[in-house]
C-alpha positions as CSV (number, residue, x, y, z in Angstrom):
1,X,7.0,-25.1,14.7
2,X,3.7,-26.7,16.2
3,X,1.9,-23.9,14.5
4,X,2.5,-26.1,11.2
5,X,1.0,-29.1,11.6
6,X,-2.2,-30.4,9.7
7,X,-5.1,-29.3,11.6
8,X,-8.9,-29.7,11.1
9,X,-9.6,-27.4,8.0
10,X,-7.2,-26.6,4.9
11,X,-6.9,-22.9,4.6
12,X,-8.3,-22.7,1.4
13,X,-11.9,-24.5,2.9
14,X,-11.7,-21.6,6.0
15,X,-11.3,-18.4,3.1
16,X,-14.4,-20.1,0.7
17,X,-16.2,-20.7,3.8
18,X,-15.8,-16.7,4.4
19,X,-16.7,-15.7,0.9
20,X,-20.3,-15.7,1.7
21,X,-21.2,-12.3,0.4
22,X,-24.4,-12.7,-0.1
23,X,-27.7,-11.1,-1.7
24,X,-28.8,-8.8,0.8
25,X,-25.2,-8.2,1.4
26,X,-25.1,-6.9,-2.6
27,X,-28.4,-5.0,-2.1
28,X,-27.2,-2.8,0.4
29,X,-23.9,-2.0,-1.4
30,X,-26.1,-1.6,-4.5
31,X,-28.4,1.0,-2.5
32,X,-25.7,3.0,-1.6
33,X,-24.4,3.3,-5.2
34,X,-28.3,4.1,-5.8
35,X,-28.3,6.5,-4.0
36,X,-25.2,8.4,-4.9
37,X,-26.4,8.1,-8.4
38,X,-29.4,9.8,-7.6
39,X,-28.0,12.4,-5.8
40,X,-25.9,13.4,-8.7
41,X,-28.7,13.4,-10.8
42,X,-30.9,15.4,-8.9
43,X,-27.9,18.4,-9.2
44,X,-27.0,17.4,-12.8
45,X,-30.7,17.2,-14.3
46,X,-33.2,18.8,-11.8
47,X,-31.6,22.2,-10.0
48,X,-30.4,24.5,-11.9
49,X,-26.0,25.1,-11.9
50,X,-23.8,27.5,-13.1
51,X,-20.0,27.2,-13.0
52,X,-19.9,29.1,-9.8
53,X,-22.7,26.0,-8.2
54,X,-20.8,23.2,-10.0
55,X,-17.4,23.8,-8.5
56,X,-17.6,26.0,-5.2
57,X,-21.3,25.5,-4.3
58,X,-22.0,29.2,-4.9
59,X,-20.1,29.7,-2.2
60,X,-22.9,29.6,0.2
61,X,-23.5,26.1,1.2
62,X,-24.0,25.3,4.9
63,X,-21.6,23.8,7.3
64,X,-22.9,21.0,8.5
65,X,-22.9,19.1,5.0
66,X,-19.6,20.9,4.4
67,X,-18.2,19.5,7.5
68,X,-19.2,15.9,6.6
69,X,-17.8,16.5,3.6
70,X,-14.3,17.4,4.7
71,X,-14.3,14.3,7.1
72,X,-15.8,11.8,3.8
73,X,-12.8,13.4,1.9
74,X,-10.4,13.2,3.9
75,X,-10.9,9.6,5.2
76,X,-10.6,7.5,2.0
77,X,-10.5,3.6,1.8
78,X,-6.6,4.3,2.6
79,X,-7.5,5.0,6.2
80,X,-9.9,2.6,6.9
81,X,-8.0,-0.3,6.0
82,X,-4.7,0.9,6.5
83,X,-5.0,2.2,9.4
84,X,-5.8,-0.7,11.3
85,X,-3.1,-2.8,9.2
86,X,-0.5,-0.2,10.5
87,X,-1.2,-0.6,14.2
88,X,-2.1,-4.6,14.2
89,X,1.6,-4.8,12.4
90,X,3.9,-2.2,13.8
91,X,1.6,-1.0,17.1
92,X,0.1,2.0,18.7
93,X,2.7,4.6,18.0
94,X,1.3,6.1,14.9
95,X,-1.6,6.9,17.3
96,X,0.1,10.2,18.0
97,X,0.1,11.2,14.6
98,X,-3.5,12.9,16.3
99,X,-2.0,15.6,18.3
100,X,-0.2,16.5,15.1
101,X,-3.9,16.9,13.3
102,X,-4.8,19.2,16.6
103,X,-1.3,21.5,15.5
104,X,-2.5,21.9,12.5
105,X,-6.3,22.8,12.6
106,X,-4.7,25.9,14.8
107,X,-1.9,26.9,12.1
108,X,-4.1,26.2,9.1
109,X,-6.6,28.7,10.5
110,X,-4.7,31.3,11.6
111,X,-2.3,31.6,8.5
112,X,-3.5,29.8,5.1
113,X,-7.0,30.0,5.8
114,X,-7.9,33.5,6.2
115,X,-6.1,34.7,3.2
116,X,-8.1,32.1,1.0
117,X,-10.8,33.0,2.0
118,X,-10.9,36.8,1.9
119,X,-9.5,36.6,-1.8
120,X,-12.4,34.5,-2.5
121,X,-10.4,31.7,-4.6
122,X,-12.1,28.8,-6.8
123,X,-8.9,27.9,-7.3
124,X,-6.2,27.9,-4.6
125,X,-3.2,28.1,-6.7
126,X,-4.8,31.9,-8.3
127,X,-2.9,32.7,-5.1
128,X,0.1,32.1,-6.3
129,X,-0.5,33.9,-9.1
130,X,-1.4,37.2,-6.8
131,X,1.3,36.7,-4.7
132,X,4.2,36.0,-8.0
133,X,2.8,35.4,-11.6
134,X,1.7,32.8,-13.4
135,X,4.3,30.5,-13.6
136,X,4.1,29.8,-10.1
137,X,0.4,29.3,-10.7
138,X,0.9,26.7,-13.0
139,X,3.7,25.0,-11.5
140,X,1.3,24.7,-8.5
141,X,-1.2,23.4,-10.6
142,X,1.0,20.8,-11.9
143,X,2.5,19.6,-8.9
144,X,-1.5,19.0,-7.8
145,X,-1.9,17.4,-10.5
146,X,0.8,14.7,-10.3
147,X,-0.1,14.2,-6.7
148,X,-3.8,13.7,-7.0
149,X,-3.0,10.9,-9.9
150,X,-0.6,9.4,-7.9
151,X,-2.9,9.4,-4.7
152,X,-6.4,8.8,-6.5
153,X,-5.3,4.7,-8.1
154,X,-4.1,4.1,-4.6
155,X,-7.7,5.0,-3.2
156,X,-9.3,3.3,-5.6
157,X,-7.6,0.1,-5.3
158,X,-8.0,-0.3,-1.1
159,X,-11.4,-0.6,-1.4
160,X,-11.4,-3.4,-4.3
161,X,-9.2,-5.7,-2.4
162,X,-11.3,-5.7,0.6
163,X,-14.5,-6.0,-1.7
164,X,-12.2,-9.3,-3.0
165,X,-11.3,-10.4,0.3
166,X,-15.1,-10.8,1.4
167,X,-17.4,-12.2,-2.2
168,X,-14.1,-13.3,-4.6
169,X,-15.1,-11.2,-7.2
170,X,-11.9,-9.4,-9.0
171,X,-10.5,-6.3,-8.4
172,X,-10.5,-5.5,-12.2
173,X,-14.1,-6.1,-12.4
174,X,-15.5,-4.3,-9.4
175,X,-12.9,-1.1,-9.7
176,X,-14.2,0.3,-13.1
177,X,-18.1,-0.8,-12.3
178,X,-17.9,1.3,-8.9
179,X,-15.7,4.0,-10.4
180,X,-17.9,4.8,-13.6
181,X,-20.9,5.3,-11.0
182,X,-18.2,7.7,-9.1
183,X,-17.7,9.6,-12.3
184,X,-21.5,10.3,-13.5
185,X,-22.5,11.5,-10.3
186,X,-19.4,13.9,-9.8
187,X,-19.7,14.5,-13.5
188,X,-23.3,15.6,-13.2
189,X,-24.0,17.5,-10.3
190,X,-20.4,19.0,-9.5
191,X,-19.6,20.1,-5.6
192,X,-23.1,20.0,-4.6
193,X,-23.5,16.8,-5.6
194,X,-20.0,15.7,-4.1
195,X,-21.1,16.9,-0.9
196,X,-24.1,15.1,-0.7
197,X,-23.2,12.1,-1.3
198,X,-19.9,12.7,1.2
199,X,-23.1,13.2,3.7
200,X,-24.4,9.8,2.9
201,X,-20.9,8.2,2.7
202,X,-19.9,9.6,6.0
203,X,-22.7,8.3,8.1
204,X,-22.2,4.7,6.5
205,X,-18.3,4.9,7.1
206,X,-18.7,5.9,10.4
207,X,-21.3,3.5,11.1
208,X,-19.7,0.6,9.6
209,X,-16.4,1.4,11.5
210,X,-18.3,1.7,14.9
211,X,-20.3,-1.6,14.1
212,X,-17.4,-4.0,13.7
213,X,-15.6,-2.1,16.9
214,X,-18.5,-3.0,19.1
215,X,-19.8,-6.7,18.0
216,X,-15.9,-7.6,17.3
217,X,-15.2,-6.8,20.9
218,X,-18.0,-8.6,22.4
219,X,-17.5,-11.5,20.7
220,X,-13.7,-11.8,22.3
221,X,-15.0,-10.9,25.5
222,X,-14.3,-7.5,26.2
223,X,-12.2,-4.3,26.1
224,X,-9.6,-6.3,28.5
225,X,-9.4,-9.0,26.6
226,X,-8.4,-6.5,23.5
227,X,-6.4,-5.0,26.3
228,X,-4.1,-7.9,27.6
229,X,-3.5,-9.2,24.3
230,X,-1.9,-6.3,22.9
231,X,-0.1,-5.5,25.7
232,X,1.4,-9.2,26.2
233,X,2.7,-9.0,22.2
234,X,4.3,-5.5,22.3
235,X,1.6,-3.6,20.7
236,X,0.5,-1.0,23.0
237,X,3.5,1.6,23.4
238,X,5.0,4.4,25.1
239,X,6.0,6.8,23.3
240,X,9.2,6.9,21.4
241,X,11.2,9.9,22.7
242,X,14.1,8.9,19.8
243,X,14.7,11.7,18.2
244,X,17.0,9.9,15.4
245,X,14.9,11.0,11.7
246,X,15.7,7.2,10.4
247,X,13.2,5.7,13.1
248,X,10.0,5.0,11.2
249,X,7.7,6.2,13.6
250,X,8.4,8.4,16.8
251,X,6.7,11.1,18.6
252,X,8.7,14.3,17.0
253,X,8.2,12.6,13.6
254,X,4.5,12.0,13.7
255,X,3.7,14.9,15.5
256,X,5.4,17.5,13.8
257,X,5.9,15.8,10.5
258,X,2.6,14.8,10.8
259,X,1.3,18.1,11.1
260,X,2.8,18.9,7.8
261,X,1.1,16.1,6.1
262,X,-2.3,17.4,7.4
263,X,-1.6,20.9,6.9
264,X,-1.5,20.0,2.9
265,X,-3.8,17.7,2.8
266,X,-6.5,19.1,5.0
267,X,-5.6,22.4,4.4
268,X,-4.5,24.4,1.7
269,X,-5.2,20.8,-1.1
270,X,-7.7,22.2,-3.7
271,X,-9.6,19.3,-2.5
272,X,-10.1,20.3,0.6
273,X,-10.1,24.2,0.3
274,X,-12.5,24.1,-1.9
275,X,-15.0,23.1,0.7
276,X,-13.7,25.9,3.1
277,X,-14.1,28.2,0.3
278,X,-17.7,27.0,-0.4
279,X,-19.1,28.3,2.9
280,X,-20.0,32.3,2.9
281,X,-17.7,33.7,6.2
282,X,-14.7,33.2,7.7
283,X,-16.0,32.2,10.8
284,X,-18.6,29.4,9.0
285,X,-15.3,28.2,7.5
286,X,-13.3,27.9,10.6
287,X,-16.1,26.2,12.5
288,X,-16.0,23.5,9.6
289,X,-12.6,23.0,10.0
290,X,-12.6,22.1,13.5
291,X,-15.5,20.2,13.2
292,X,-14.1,18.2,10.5
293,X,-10.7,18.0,12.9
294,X,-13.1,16.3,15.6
295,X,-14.8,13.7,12.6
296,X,-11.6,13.2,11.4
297,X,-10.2,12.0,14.8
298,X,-12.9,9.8,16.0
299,X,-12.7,7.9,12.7
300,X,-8.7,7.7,12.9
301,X,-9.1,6.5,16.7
302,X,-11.4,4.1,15.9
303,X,-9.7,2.4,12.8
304,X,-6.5,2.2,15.6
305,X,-8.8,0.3,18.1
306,X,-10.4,-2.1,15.0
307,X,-6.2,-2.5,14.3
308,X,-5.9,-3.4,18.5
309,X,-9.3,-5.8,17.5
310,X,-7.6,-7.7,14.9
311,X,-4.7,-8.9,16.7
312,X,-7.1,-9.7,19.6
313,X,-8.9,-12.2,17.3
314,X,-5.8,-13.5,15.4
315,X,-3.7,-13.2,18.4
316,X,-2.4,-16.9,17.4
317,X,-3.2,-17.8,14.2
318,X,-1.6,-15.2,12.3
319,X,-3.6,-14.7,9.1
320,X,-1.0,-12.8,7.0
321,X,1.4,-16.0,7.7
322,X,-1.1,-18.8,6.8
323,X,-2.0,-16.5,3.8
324,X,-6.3,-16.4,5.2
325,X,-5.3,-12.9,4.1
326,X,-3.8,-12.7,0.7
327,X,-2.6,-9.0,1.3
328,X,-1.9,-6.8,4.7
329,X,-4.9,-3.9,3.9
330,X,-7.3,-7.7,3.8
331,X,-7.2,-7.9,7.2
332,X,-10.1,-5.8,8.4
333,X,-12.4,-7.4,5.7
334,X,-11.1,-10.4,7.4
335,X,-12.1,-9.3,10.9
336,X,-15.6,-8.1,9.2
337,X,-16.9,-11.7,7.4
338,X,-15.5,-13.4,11.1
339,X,-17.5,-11.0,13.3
340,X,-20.7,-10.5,11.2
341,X,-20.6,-12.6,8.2
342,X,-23.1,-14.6,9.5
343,X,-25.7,-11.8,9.3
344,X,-27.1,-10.8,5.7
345,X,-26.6,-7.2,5.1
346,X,-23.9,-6.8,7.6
347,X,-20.5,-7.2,5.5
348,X,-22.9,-5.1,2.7
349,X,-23.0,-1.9,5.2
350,X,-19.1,-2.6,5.6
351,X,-17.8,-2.9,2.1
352,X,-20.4,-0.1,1.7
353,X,-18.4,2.2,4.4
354,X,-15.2,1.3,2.7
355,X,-16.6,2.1,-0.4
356,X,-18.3,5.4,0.5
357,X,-14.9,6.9,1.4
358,X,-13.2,5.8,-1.3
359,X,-15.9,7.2,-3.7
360,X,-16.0,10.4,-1.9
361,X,-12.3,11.0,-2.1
362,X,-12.5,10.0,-5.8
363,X,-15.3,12.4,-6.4
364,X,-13.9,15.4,-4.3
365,X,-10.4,14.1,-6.4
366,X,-12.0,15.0,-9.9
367,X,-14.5,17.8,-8.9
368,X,-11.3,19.2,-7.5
369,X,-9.3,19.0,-11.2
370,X,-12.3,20.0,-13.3
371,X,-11.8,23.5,-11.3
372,X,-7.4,23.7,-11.4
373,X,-7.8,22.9,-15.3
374,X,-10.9,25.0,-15.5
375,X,-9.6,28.4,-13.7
376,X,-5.8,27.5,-13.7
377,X,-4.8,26.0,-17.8
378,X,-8.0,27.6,-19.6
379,X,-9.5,30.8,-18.3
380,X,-6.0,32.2,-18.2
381,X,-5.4,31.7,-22.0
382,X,-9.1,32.8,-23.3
383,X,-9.8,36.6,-23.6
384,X,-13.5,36.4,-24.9
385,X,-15.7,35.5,-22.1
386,X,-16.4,32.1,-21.8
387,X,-20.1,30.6,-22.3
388,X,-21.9,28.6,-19.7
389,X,-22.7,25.5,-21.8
390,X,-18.7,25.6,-23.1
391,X,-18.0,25.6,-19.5
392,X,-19.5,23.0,-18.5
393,X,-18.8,20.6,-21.2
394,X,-14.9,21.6,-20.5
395,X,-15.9,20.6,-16.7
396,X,-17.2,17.5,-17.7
397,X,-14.9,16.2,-20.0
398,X,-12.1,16.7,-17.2
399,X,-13.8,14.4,-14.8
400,X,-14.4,11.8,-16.8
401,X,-10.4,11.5,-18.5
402,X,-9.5,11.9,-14.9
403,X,-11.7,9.2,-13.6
404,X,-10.8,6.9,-16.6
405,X,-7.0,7.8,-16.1
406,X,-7.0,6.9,-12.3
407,X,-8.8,3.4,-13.1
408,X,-6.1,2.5,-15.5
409,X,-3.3,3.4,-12.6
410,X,-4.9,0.8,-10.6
411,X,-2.8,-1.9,-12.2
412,X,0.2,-0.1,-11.4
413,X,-0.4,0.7,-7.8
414,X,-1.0,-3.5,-7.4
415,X,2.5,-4.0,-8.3
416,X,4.0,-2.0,-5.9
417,X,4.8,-3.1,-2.3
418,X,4.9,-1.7,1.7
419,X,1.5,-0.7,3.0
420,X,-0.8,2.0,1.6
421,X,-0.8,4.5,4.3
422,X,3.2,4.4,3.9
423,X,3.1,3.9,0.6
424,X,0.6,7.0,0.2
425,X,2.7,9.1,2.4
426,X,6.0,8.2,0.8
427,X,4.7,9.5,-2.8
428,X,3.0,12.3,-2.0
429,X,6.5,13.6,-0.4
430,X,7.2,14.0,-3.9
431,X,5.0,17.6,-4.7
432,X,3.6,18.1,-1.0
433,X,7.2,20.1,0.1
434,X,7.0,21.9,-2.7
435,X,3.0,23.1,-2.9
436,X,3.4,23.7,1.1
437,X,6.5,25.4,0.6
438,X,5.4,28.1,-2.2
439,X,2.3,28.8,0.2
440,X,4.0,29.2,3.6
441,X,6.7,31.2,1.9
442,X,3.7,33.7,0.0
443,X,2.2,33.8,3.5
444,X,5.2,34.6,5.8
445,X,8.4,35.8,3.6
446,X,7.7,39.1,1.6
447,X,10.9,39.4,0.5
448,X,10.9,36.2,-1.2
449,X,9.8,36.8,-5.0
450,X,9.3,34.4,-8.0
451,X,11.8,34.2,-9.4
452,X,13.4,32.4,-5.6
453,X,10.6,30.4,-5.5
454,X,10.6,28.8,-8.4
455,X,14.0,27.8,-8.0
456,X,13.5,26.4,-4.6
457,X,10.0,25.0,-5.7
458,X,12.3,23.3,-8.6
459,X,15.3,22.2,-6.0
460,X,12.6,20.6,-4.0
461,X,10.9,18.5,-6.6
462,X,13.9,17.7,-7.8
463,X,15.5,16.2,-4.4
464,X,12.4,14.4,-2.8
465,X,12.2,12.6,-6.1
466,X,15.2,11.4,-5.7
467,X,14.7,10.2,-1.9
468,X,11.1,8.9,-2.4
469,X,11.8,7.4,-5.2
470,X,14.8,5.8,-4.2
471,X,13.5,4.7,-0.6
472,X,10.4,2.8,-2.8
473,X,12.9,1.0,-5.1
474,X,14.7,0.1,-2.0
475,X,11.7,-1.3,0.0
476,X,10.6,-3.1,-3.0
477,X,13.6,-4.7,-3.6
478,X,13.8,-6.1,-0.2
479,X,16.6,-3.7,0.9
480,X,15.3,-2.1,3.8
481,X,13.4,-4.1,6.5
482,X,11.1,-2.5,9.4
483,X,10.5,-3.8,13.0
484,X,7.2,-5.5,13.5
485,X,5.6,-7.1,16.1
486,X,5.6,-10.7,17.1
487,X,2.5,-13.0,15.8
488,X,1.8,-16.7,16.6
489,X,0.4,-19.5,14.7
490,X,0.2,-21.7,17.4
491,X,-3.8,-21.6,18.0
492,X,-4.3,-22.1,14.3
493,X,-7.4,-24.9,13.6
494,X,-6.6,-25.5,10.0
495,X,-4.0,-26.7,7.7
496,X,-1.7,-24.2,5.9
497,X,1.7,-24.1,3.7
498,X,4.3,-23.1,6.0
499,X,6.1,-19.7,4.4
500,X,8.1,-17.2,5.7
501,X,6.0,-14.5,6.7
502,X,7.4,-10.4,7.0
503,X,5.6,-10.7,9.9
504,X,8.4,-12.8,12.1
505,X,10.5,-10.8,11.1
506,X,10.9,-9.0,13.8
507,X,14.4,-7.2,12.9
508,X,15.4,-4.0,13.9
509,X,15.7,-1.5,11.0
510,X,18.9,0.5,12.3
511,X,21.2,-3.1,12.1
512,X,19.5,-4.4,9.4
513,X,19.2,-1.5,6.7
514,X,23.0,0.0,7.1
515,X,23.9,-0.4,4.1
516,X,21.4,1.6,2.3
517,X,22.1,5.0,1.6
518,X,20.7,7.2,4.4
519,X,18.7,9.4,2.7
520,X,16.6,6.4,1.5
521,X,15.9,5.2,5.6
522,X,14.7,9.0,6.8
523,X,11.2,8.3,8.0
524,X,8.3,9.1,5.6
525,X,6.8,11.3,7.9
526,X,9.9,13.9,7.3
527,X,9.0,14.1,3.4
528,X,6.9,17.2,3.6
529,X,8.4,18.9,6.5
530,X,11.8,18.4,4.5
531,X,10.5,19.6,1.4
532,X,8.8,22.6,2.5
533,X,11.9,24.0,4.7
534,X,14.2,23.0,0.9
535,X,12.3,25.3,-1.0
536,X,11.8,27.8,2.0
537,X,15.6,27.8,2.3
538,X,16.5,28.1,-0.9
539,X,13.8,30.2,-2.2
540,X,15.1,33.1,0.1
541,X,19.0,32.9,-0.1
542,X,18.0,33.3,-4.3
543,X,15.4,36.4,-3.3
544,X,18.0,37.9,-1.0
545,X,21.3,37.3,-4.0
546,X,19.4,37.6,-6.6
547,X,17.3,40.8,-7.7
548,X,16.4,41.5,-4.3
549,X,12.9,43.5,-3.7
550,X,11.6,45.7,-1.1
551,X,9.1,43.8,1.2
552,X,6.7,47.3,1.4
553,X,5.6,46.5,-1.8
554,X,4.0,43.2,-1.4
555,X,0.1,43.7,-0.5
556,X,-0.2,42.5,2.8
557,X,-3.5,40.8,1.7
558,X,-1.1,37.9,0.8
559,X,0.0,38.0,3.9
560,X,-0.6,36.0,7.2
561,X,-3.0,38.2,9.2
562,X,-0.9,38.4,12.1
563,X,1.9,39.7,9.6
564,X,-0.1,42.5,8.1
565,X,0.3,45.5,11.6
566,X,3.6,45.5,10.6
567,X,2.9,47.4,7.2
568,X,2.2,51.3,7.8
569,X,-1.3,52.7,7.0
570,X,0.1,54.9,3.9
571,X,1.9,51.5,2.7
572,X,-1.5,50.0,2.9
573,X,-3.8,52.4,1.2
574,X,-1.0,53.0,-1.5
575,X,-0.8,49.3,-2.6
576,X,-4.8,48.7,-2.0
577,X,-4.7,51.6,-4.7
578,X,-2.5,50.3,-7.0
579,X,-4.5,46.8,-7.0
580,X,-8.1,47.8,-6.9
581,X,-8.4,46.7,-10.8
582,X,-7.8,43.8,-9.8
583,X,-11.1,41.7,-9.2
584,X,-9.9,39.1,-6.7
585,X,-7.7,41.6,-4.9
586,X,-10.8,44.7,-4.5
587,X,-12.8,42.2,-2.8
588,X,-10.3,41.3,0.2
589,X,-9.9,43.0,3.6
590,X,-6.5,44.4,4.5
């Protein structure tokens, strides 16, 4: 292989020689964790908060911040380096994953949305408390829980490997520094502070992100150029009309299973409702929603052209096989200290970006918890009313275990392989079936009651443990391989150690991963679909066998609006009746 022989530079010269993070370069990342610090303490110290400010923004925040801050949450360090590994490795078809966002914005506001918000929730599993009893409630609350500490180390560590990639410094030593700044502010100032800083962090993510698109592409020589290369090495494809569940990616799986993903965590996550619940109307909250939809798919788009970018650079010399890039998720940081390392500040406003959205997911993570432990494991078991200053301390104390918790996780997540956005997906399959299933099922099955749903909520936990689980073991074990697409080495103008890189192993996963068990090859983009039809399923064949109930007595409040003209007018007024003691229920709109 040509692409071995000693060239100019060892490969060890070219990654010191890239490490040039340099002063201004840790003044700007040190402004922007000035500035979030600031902003906290401006809401924690200065303006006035009481429980109702701290989590939900007294409900009467506007949309433009609330917009910026759905976008900020959503987009973590996750997608802005992973994204780009996944196309520059695999190619274009996640790209469709997009139309599956679009599905969602328009079922998300027409069924889960307006019954949020018309029950004016702080917390969005009190629903299922309205809709069943309170076991449901805290089995929701649990299953939120074990998701968010699963999801939160894996945010926290993308951003500390690309901060690694570009000044050396350890990702032990930068991840609880950043983190402790992450936790005063969200400690501090609560949702309002959250927001603002998502404000901030959005504007240098997006700006980072647009930077490196536009200077990276110039310096190849132009959108063709980005063009012709990935067409010549299989990148760009057509879509992928197979509509076997085992194939990693294809249209059905990303659009449909997609939309599933999004619908939790865009939609009815208590991280993200809580920002749709923040805003006063209905009609303030859907406008948020598709303005964050539009944010959102920019960002996404743009991360998939920075992926098209990096092959275009690296189109032969491969830095994944000459190890220039220690890990896959490196590779952007990669692209970054090649196309603007040589100007101070530049990388800065970068690792900046990256860090902006991982701090914002992390702070919209544990303002999130401090309200599910506040209103779903506390209130519920204190009669007396509860003082202000206890409150808050409670609130407090909450995001800083959780904070503390999700830094030590770090050191697991770094032992575990595939990519993040896979790996991401893969464990959140775990609770997202079942927290999406006990919602649709409140929303569209009256006949379902809780004593079906917690055995189908149950049934699905139980089984996508199992297949997540098992497919991770496998991957990591080297069991089950994935097709990727060609790289070279040819071009390269330094020495290296010849290895065998994933990356020419360009096998086809249907020959190669037989042998596995087939539950453990279905496509991680079926997790949540799967899960939420298992505990839909099984949730009504146990209503309908077991202690059946009569649908007329549900309050069609719970209900999908589009459900509710099919309950009579004395129905209505007989069941508003029996529930106007009920604080949460008086206030809706039947």
């Amino acid at each position: 292989m040509d692409g071995f022989n000693v060239k100019f530079l060892d490969v060890n010269d070219i990654e010191l020689s890239m490490q040039h993070f340099g002063i201004y370069d840790y003044i700007v990342f040190a402004l922007m964790l000035i500035m979030c610090s600031t902003i906290g303490f401006y809401w924690g110290f200065i303006k006035k908060q009481n429980t109702q400010d701290y989590l939900i923004g007294g409900r009467n925040m506007k949309l433009l911040p609330i917009s910026l801050s759905l976008i900020a949450s959503y987009i973590s360090g996750i997608s802005l380096l992973g994204t780009p590994t996944e196309i520059y490795v695999y190619g274009t078809q996640y790209m469709f994953i997009m139309i599956g966002a679009i599905l969602m914005a328009f079922i998300f506001s027409e069924v889960y949305l307006p019954v949020f918000h018309e029950l004016r929730l702080t917390s969005t599993f009190e629903y299922l408390e309205l809709r069943f009893d309170k076991r449901l409630r805290y089995f929701g609350s649990i299953l939120f829980a074990i998701g968010l500490f699963t999801w939160l180390p894996i945010v926290i560590y993308v951003p500390a490997l690309a901060f690694n990639q570009v000044s050396g410094v350890n990702i032990h030593i930068i991840t609880p520094v950043v983190c402790i700044i992450c936790i005063f502010y969200t400690c501090m100032g609560g949702l309002q502070a959250v927001v603002w800083t998502d404000v901030l962090q959005t504007i240098i993510m997006f700006g980072a992100i647009v930077l490196i698109a536009i200077k990276g592409t110039f310096d190849i020589g132009g959108i063709s150029v980005v063009w012709s290369r990935n067409w010549e090495s299989g990148r760009i494809e057509a879509p992928n009309l197979d509509p076997n569940p085992l194939v990693r990616h294809t249209v059905w799986g990303l659009i449909f299973g997609g939309c599933f993903n999004w619908l939790v965590s865009s939609g009815i996550s208590q991280t993200m409702a809580q920002r749709y619940l923040a805003l006063p109307t209905i009609t303030s909250a859907r406008k948020a929603l598709f303005c964050f939809l539009v944010g959102a798919l920019l960002i996404i788009f743009s991360c998939c052209y920075c992926g098209l970018l990096i092959h275009a650079t690296y189109y032969d010399c491969d830095p994944l096989t000459t190890k220039l890039a220690k890990a896959r998720d490196q590779l952007l940081p990669l692209l970054v200290m090649d196309v603007v390392g040589e100007f101070p500040g530049l990388p800065g406003i970068f690792i900046a970006g990256v860090f902006s959205a991982a701090l914002s997911s992390l702070s919209t993570g544990l303002n999130s918890m401090a309200a599910v432990v506040l209103e779903d494991f506390y209130k519920p078991f204190v009669k007396n009313p509860l003082k202000e200053n206890r409150v808050s301390n409670l609130l407090k104390i909450v995001v800083i275990v959780g904070g503390v918790l999700c830094v030590g996780l770090v050191y697991v997540v770094e032992k575990l392989g595939t990519t993040v956005l896979q790996l991401t997906m893969s464990l959140s399959g775990i609770s997202n079936g079942a927290v999406l299933g006990m919602f649709t099922v409140g929303t569209l099955l009256p006949k379902v009651h809780s004593k079906g749903i917690l055995v189908g909520g149950t049934v699905c936990v139980t089984i996508m443990s199992w297949i997540c689980l098992g497919t991770q073991l496998s991957i990591a074990n080297g069991h089950q391989k994935f097709a990727v697409k060609p790289v070279s080495v040819d071009g390269c103008q330094y020495s290296f150690i010849p290895i065998s890189s994933p990356a020419f192993n360009n096998t086809d996963s249907h020959t190669e991963n037989d042998e596995v068990f087939i539950l453990y090859r279905l496509s991680y983009m079926w997790y949540t679909l799967l899960g939420t039809l298992i505990t839909m399923i099984v949730s009504l064949i146990v209503s309908l066998v077991w202690d059946p109930i009569d649908a007329n007595n549900i309050d069609p409040s719970m209900l999908a609006p589009f459900l509710r003209k099919y309950f009579t007018k004395s129905d209505k007024n007989r069941i508003q009746t029996q529930t106007s003691t009920n604080p949460k229920c008086s206030d809706t709109k039947l």
